[in-house]
C-alpha positions in Angstrom: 43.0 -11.0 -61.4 41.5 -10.1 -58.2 38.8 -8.2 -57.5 39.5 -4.6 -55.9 37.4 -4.6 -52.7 35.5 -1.3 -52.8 33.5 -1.8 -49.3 34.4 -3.4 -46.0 32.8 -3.8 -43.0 34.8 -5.4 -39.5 32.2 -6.2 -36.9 30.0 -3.7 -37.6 27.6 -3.5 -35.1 24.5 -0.6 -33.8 22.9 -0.3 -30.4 19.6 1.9 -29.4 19.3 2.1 -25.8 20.5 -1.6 -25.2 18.6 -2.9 -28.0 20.9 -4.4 -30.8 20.0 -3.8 -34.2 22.8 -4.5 -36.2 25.3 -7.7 -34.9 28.8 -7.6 -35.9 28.5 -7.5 -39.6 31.6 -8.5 -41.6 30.9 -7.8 -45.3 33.0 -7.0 -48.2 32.0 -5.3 -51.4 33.9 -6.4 -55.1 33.8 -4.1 -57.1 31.3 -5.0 -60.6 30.1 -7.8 -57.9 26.3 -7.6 -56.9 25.0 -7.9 -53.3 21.8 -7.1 -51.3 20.7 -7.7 -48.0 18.1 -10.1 -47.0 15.7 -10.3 -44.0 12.3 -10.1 -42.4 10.9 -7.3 -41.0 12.7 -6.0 -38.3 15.9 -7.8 -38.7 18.1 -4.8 -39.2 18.3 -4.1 -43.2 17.7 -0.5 -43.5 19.7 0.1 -40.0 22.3 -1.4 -41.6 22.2 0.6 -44.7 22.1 4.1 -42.8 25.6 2.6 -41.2 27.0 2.3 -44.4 26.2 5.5 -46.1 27.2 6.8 -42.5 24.0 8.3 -42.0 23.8 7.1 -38.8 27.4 6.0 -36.5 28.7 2.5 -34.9 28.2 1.8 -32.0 31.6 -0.9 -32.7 33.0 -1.3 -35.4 34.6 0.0 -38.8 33.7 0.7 -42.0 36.6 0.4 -44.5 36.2 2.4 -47.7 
């Protein structure tokens, strides 16, 4: 059986004033699946968190729910 996709990101990707913080992120969420996101300081975690609980828009990109 496959697993029902329950988040998807296409090139999701966030600009501040020319500086990119988030790069074109393609993800996809399974449901009962577990993920987390990994990086040093600065390498756009929690930006790319508030993108996908919309707290803050795209600058490209789609988030597939």
């Amino acid at each position: 059986m496959a697993s029902e996709l329950i988040l998807e990101t296409q090139n999701l990707s966030k600009e501040f004033k020319g500086f990119t913080a988030v790069d074109a992120v393609n993800l996809q969420v399974q449901r009962g699946h577990i993920h987390a996101l990994l990086g040093p300081n600065g390498a756009g975690k929690t930006t790319c968190f508030n993108l996908l609980t919309k707290f803050l828009e795209p600058t490209r990109g789609s988030i597939l729910l």
